[in-house]
C-alpha positions in Angstrom: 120.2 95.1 17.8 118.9 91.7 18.8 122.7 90.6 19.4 122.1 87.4 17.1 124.8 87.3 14.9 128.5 86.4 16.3 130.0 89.6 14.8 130.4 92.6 17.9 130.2 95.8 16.7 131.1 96.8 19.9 134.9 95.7 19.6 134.8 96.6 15.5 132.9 100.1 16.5 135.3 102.8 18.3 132.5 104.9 20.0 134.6 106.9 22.6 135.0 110.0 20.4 131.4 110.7 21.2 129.9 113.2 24.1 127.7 110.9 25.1 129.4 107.5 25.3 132.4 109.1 27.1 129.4 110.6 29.9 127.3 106.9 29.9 130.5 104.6 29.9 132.4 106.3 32.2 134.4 102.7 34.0 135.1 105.2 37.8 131.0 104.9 38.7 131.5 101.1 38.8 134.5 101.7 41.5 132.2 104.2 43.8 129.2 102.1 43.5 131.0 98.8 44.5 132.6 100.5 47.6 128.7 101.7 48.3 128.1 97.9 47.9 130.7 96.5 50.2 130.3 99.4 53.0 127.0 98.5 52.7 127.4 94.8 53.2 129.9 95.1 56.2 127.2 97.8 57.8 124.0 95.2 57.8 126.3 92.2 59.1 127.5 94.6 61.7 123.5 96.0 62.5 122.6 92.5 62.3 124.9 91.5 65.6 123.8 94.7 67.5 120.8 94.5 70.7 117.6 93.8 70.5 115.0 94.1 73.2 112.4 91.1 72.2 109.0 93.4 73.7 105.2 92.9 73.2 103.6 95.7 71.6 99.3 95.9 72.9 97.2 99.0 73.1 95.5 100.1 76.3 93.7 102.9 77.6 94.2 104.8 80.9 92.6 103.9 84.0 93.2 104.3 87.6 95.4 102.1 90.2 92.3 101.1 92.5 88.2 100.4 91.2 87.1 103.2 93.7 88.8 105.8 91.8 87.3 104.9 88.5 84.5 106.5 87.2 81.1 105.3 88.7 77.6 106.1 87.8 75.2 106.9 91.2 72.1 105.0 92.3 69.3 105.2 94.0 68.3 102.5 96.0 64.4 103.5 96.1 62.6 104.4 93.1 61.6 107.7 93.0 60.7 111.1 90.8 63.4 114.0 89.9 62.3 116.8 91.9 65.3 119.1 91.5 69.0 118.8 90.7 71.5 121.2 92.5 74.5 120.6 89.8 75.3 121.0 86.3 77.5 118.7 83.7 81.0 119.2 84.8 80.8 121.0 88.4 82.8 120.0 91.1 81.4 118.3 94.3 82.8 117.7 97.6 81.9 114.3 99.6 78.2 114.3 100.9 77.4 117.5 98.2 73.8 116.8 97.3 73.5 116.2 93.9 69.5 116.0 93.2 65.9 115.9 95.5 63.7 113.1 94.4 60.3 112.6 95.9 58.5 109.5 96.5 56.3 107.6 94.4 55.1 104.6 96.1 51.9 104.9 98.4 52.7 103.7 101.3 55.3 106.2 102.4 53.0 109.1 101.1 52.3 110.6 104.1 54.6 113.4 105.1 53.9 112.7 108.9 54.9 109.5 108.5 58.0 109.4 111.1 56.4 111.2 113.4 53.4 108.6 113.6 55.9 105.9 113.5 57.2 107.3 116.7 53.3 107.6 118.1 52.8 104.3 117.6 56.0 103.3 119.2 55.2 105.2 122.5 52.0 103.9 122.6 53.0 100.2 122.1 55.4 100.5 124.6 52.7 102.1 127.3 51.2 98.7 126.7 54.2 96.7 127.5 54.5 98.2 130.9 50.9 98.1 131.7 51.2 94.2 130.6 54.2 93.8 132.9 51.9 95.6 135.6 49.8 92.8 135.4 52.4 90.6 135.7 53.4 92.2 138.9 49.9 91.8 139.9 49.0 88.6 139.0 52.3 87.5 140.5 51.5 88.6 143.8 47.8 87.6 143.8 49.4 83.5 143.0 51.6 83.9 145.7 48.4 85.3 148.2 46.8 82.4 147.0 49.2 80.2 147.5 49.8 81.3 150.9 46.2 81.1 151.8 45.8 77.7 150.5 48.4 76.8 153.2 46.3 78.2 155.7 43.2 76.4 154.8 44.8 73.1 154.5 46.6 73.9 157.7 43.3 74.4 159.1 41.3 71.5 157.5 44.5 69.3 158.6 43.9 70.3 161.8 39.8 69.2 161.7 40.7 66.0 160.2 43.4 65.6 163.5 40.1 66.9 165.8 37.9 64.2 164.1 40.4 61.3 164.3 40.7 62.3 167.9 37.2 62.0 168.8 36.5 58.9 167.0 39.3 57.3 169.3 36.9 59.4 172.1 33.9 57.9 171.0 35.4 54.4 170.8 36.9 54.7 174.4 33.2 55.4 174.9 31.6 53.1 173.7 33.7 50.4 174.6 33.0 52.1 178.3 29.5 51.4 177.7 29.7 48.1 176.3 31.2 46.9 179.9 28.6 48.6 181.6 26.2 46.4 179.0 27.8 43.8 180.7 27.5 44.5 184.1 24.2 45.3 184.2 23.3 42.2 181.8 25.3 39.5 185.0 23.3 41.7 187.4 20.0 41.2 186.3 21.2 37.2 186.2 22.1 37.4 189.7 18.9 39.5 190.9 16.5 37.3 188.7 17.8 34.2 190.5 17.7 35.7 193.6 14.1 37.1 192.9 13.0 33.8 192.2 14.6 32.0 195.5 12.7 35.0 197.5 15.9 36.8 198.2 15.5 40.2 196.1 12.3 42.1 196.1 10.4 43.0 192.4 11.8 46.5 192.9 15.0 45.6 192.9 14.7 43.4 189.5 12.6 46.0 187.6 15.3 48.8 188.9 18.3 46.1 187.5 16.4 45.7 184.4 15.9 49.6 183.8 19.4 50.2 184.3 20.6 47.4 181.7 17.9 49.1 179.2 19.6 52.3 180.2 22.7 50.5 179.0 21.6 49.2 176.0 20.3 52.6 175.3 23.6 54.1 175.9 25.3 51.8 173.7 23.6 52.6 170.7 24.0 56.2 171.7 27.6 55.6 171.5 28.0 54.0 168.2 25.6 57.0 166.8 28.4 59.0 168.1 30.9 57.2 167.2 30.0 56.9 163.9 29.5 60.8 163.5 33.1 61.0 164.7 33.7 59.0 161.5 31.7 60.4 159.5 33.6 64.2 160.8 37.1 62.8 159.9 35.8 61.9 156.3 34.1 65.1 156.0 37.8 66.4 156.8 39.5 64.7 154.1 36.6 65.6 152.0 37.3 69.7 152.7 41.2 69.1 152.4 40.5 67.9 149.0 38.0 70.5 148.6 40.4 73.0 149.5 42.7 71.8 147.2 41.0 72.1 144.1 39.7 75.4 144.9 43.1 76.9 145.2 44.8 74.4 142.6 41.9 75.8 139.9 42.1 80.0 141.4 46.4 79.0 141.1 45.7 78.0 137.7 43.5 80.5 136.7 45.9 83.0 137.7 48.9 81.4 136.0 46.8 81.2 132.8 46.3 85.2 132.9 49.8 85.9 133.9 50.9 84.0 131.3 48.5 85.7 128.4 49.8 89.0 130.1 53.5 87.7 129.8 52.7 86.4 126.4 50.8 89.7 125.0 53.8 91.6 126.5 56.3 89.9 124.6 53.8 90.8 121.5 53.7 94.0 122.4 57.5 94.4 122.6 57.9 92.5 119.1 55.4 95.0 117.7 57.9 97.6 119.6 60.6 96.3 117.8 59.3 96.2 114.6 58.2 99.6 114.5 61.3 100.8 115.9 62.9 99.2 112.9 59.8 100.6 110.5 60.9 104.2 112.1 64.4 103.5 111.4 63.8 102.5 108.1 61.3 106.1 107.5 64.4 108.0 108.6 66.9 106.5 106.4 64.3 106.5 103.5 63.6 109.9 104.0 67.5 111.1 104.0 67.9 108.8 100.8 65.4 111.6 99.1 68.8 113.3 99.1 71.5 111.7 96.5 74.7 113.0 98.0 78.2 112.2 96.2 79.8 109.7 97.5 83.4 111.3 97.1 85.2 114.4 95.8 85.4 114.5 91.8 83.4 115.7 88.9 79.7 115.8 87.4 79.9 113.8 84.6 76.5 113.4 82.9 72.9 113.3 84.0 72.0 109.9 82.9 68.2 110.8 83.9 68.5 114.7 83.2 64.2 115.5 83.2 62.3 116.8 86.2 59.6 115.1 87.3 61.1 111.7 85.8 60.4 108.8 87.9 62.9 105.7 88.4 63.3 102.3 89.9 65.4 101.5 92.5 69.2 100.9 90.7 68.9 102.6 87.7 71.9 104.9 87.0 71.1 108.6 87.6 74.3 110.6 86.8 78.1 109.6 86.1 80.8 110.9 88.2 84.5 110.9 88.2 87.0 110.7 91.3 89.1 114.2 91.5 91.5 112.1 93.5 92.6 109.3 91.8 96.3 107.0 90.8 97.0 107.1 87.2 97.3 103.7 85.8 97.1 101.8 82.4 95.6 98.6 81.6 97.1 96.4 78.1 95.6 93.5 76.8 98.3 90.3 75.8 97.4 87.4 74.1 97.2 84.0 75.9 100.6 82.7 74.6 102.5 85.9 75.6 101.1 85.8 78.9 103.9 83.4 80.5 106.3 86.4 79.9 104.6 89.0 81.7 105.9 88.7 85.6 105.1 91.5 88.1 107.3 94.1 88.2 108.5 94.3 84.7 109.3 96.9 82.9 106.7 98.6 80.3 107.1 101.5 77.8 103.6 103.4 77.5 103.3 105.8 74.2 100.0 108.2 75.0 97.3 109.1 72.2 97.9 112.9 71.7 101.6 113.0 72.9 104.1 112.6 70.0 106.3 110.1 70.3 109.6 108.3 67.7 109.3 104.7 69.1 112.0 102.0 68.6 110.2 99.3 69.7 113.6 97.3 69.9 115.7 100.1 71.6 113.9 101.6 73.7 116.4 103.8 75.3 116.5 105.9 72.2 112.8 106.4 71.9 111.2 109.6 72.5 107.6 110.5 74.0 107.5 107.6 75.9 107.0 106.7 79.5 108.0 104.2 82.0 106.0 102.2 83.6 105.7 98.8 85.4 103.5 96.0 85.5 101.6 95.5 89.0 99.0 93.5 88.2 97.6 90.4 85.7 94.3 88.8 85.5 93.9 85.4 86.4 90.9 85.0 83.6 90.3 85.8 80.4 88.9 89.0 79.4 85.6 88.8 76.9 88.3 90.2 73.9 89.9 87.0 73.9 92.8 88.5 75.8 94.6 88.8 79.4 94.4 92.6 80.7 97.5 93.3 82.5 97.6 96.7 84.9 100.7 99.3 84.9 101.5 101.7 87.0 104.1 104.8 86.9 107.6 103.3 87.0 108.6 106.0 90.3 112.3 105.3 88.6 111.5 107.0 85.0 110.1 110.9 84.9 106.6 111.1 85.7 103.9 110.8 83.5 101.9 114.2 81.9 99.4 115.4 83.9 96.6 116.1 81.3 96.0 112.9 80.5 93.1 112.0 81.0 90.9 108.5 82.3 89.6 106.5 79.4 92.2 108.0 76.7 94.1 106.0 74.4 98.0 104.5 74.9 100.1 102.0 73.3 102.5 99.6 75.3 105.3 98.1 74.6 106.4 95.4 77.5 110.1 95.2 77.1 111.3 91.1 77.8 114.8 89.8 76.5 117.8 91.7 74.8 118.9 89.2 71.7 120.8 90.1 68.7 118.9 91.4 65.5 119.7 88.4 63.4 117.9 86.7 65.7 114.8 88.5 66.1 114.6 88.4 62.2 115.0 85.0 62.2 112.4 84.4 65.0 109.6 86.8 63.1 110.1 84.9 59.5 110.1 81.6 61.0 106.5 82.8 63.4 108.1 82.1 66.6 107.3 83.9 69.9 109.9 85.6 71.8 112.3 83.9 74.3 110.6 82.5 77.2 112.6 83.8 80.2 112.6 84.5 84.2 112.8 88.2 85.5 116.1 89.1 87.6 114.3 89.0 90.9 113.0 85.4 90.4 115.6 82.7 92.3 115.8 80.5 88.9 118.6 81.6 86.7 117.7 83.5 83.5 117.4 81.2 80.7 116.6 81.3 76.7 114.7 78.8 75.2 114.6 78.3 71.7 111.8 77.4 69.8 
């Protein structure tokens, strides 16, 4: 049994008379079974020198070509209360539809008049920004009255001063006048006292001389009281020119001073013009925001705040709604050290969840349920997965994708890269390499394999 001992009972033993030896020790299974062998061997060595497209398997999920026909959730930018909503889960809106009422909840825009108070106020502000620039007017023309009047006065006090100056040169003519007749009559009562004394001229005559030269003397200080009020009349002049001046200067000034707080209470009154032009603007636009409209055609999603009477702040998502109109697209993540073989353009096979599919992953051409498609964008950062998220879109040069697939649904990718022999590939998986680092056709650099 054990086969110890050196004697064979195999070659001392006929056993081929027996059923049973001639059915297990039949020698023509050994023939059939090597030609199996050999067939076999010449078919893998032939396999292994047969194509094989080197790809990057990754799964996805659909999305669409552009971010404003993804699905969006709708805000309000005022806080609010639900007062009523005018869709359900799943209808279809047009652009500018309204979609709910809300009602305010913040004091200050309680009143329901409010617009129409706004626009009170407004009129009434900006009666008082024309009756300012009435006064402007006004006080306009009353400085330029004055100022024309204070010409005339000066004019006139110039013209005193030139009548004062004038008669103190009068007055000095005068009195110089007198002065010689001072004189005279002082030599002539000389020459009639002399001649009194020798005999030759009566009393009479000497008292007569002597009355006219006090006549003189009493002339001459006539004079310089005259002449001196002539002086006195020209400062008196200059004294009402200045006079004048500061009268007008301080009415000029006074004037100025109340155009200017007219000017500056108009410009008030047209800031406070402005501002509740922009508070009225604001009340309008506030009250149409009571309205949230859709923004675009597509599809109720869900009511994120459903309840009525539910208040919110301003921002907080109210319902979810999805673009009817929108580019089919799908978006694969690749790891960091595959990335340097994705290029724009490239070709990508996309398997759908829900479609059935027999995938090749290294011939594509004979896989079925799959769809062509082509990268169009990469992502210059990493995503928080740890991974770079690569966009594709419909290959126009395959058949078109199904149309009930759906935004958010499932797909697997595989990004085809370099055709290599099988032996190779197997070689490059046991050993842990990555696939063949290469150029697409449309780059000017030559296409080139680098081993690793």
């Amino acid at each position: 049994m054990l086969n110890i001992s050196h004697n064979k009972l195999n070659k001392k033993v006929d056993l081929s008379p027996y059923k049973s030896v001639q059915k297990v020790f039949h020698k023509r299974h050994y023939k059939h079974f090597n030609r199996f062998l050999i067939a076999f061997a010449i078919t893998v060595i032939i396999v292994m020198f047969l194509p094989w497209t080197q790809n990057i398997n990754s799964r996805g999920k659909i999305t669409t070509l552009t971010p404003d026909q993804r699905p969006q959730t709708i805000q309000s930018p005022i806080p609010g209360r639900i007062e009523k909503w005018y869709v359900r889960e799943g209808d279809e809106v047009k652009k500018g539809d309204t979609i709910l009422f809300i009602s305010e909840i913040k004091n200050e825009y309680f009143d329901p008049n409010l617009v129409n108070r706004t626009g009170q106020q407004i009129k009434a502000k900006e009666a008082s920004v024309v009756s300012y620039g009435s006064k402007v007017n006004a006080l306009n023309n009353q400085i330029s009255a004055l100022s024309r009047e204070r010409k005339l006065k000066l004019e006139q006090a110039q013209n005193k001063l030139l009548q004062a100056k004038l008669k103190v040169q009068n007055d000095s003519i005068d009195l110089e006048a007198v002065k010689i007749n001072l004189g005279i009559a002082e030599r002539q009562i000389g020459a009639i006292q002399k001649l009194y004394d020798e005999g030759l001229k009566s009393l009479t005559e000497l008292e007569e001389k002597r009355s006219k030269f006090q006549e003189s003397q009493a002339k001459l200080i006539s004079q310089k009281n005259k002449l001196l009020a002539a002086k006195n009349e020209v400062i008196n002049s200059k004294v009402e020119i200045n006079r004048v001046q500061a009268e007008y200067a301080d009415k000029i000034s006074k004037a100025q001073s109340d155009k200017f707080t007219a000017e500056s209470n108009q410009f008030d009154a047209e800031a406070q013009v402005t501002k509740l032009e922009s508070d009225f603007t604001n009340y309008e636009i506030r009250n149409d925001l009571y309205y949230i409209r859709a923004p675009q055609d597509g599809f109720i999603n869900k009511a994120i705040k459903g309840g009525i009477g539910e208040t919110f702040k301003e921002g907080e998502e109210l319902v979810g709604i999805m673009p009817s109109n929108y580019d089919i697209a799908v978006e694969m993540f690749v790891d960091p050290i595959d990335l340097p073989l994705v290029h724009k353009g490239e070709k990508v096979r996309v398997q759908f969840d829900g479609w059935p599919a027999i995938v090749f992953s290294g011939w594509p051409n004979i896989s079925y349920g799959t769809y062509g498609a082509k990268v169009v964008a990469i992502e210059r950062f990493i995503s928080d997965n740890g991974k770079f998220r690569v966009l594709l879109a419909p290959d126009e040069d395959d058949h078109p994708w199904p149309d009930a697939i759906r935004v958010g649904s499932g797909a697997k990718t595989i990004a085809l890269l370099e055709d290599v022999p099988i032996w190779f590939e197997l070689w490059r998986k046991l050993n842990g390499f990555p696939p063949n680092y290469y150029q697409p056709e449309t780059d000017s650099k030559p296409k080139t394999a680098k081993k690793q």
